[in-house]
Every structure is written in structure tokens, then in C-alpha cells.
C-alpha positions in Angstrom: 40.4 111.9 31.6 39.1 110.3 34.5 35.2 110.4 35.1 35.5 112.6 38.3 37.9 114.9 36.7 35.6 115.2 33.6 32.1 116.0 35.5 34.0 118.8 37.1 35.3 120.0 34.3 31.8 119.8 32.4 30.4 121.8 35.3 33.1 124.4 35.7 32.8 125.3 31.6 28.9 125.0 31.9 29.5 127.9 34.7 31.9 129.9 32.6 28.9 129.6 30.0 26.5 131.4 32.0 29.5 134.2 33.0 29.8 134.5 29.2 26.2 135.2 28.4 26.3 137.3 31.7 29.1 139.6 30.0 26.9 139.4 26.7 23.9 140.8 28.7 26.1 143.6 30.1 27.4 144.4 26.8 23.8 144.7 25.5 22.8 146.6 28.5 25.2 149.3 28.2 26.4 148.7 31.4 29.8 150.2 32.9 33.2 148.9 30.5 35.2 148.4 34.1 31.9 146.0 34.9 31.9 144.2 31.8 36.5 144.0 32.2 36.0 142.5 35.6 33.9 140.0 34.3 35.3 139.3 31.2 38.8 138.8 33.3 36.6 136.6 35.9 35.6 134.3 32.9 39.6 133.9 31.8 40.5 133.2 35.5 37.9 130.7 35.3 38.7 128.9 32.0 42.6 129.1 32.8 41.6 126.8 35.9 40.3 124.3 33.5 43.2 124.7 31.6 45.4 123.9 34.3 43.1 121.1 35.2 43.2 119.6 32.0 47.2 120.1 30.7 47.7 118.3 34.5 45.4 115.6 33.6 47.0 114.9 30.6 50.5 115.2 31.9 50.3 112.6 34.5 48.0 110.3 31.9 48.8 110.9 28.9 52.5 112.2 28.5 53.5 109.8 31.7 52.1 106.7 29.6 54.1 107.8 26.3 57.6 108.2 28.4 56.4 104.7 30.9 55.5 102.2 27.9 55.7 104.4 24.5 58.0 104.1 21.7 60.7 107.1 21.5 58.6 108.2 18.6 55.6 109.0 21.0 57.1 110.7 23.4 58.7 113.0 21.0 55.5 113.7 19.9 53.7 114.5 23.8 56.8 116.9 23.9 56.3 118.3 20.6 52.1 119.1 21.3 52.9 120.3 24.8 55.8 122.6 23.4 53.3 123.9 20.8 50.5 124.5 23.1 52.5 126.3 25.8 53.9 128.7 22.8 50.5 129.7 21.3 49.7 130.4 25.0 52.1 133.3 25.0 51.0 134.7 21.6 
């Protein structure tokens, strides 16, 4: 991961961190369930951004390098953790 792409990522999660213990403070307060949904849903939007940000990163990096100079054996195996990643995704 690149340095930009990583300082934005550290400060994006260290955001969702503070929606989190926001949610937790709602919880404890009592305060309305639809309140606490909307954030709890605003925190997923937020960590499926760094998701993105990440599985994009590591496509044109990672899996490009394995298919550009790796061995047949490495690129089976980028297809084989992206293939098992996007399926716990949909459990």
C-alpha cells in the first residue's frame, strides 16, 4: 500500500472509530433504535469505502504483480484469496 493511500486509510478508520464509540454512547444513552440504525449503517458505509479502497489497492499492486512477473503458482493463489474474500462477503 502506498504511503498516501495508507494515511488516508488510517484516518478514515480512525473516523469510523469515533462513529463507533458514538453508536456505543447512543446505545448507553437509550437513545432512539432508528438513531442508533442510521448510525450503525453510516459506520458500514464508511468501512465498506475502505474496503473498496483497499481490495483496489491490492488489485492493481498486488494481484497485477503476481499475473506481470509471478509464477502460475502465485497467481492462482491472488485468485484463490480474492475468490475467498468476495464469498465470506456475501455470507
Amino acid at each position: 500500500m502506498d504511503e498516501k493511500l495508507k494515511k488516508s486509510q488510517l484516518a478514515r478508520l480512525g473516523r469510523i472509530e469515533g462513529q463507533v464509540r458514538g453508536v456505543a454512547r447512543m446505545i448507553e444513552e437509550e437513545r432512539y433504535c432508528i438513531d442508533v440504525l442510521t448510525q450503525i449503517r453510516a459506520v458500514r458505509a464508511a468501512l465498506d469505502k475502505v474496503e473498496q479502497a483497499t481490495l483496489n489497492d491490492h488489485l492493481q499492486h498486488c494481484v497485477a504483480h503476481a499475473f506481470n512477473a509471478g509464477s502460475e503458482k502465485d497467481r492462482r493463489t491472488k485468485i484463490d484469496e480474492l475468490l475467498e474474500v468476495l464469498d465470506s462477503r456475501r455470507r
